[in-house]
C-alpha positions in Angstrom: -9.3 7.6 -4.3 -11.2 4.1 -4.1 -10.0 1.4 -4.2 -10.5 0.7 -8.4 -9.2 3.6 -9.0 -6.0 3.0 -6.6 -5.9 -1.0 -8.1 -6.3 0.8 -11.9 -3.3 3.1 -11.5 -0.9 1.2 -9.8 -1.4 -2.0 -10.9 -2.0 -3.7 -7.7 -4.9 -6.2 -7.3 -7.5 -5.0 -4.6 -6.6 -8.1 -2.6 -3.3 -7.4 -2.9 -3.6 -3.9 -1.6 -6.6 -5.2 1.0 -3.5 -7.5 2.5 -0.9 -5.0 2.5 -3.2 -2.9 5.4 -3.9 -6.1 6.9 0.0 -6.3 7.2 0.4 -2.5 8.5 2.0 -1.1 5.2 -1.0 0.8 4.4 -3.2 3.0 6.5 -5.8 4.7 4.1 -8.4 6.7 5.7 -12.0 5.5 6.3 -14.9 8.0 5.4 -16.7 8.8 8.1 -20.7 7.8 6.7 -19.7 4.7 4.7 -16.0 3.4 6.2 -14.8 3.3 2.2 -11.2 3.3 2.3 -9.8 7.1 0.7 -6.5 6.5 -0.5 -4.3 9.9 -0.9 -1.3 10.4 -2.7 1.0 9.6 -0.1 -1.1 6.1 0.0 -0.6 5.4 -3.4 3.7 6.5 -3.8 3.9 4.3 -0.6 2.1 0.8 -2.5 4.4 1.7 -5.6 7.2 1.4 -3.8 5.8 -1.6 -1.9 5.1 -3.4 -5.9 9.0 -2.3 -6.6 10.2 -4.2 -3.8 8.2 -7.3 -4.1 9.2 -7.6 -7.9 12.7 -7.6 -6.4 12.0 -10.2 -4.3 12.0 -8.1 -0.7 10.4 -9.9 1.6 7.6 -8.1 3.5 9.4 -7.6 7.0 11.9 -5.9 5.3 9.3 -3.9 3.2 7.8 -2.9 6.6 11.5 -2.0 7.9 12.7 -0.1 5.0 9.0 1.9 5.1 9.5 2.7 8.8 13.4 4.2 7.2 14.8 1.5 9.3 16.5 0.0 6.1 17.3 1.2 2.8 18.0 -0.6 -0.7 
């Protein structure tokens, strides 16, 4: 998936998602021609969980800890 397709079915601004892999919570794939991010399924379940947790107010170190199963809710 691109990114307007990832920022249409989650919900997630593309800035929003653009800072999450500059934070290390995402890690899409780069196409090899154009370096467009590809988002997969697991990419996608991972920033849904990532929008859960910052409507619950989780701040993103813990995000990054409970991602890495270091934590859990």
């Amino acid at each position: 998936m691109k990114i307007n397709e990832v920022e249409a079915a989650v919900g997630v601004t593309k800035k929003n998602i653009r800072f999450y892999e500059q934070e290390g919570l995402l890690h899409p794939k780069r196409e090899a021609g154009n370096g467009y991010r590809d988002y997969g399924e697991e990419d996608i379940l991972r920033l849904e969980k990532i929008k859960l947790m910052r409507k619950l107010s989780v701040p993103l170190e813990e995000i990054r800890v409970m991602l890495e199963g270091g934590l859990t809710l």
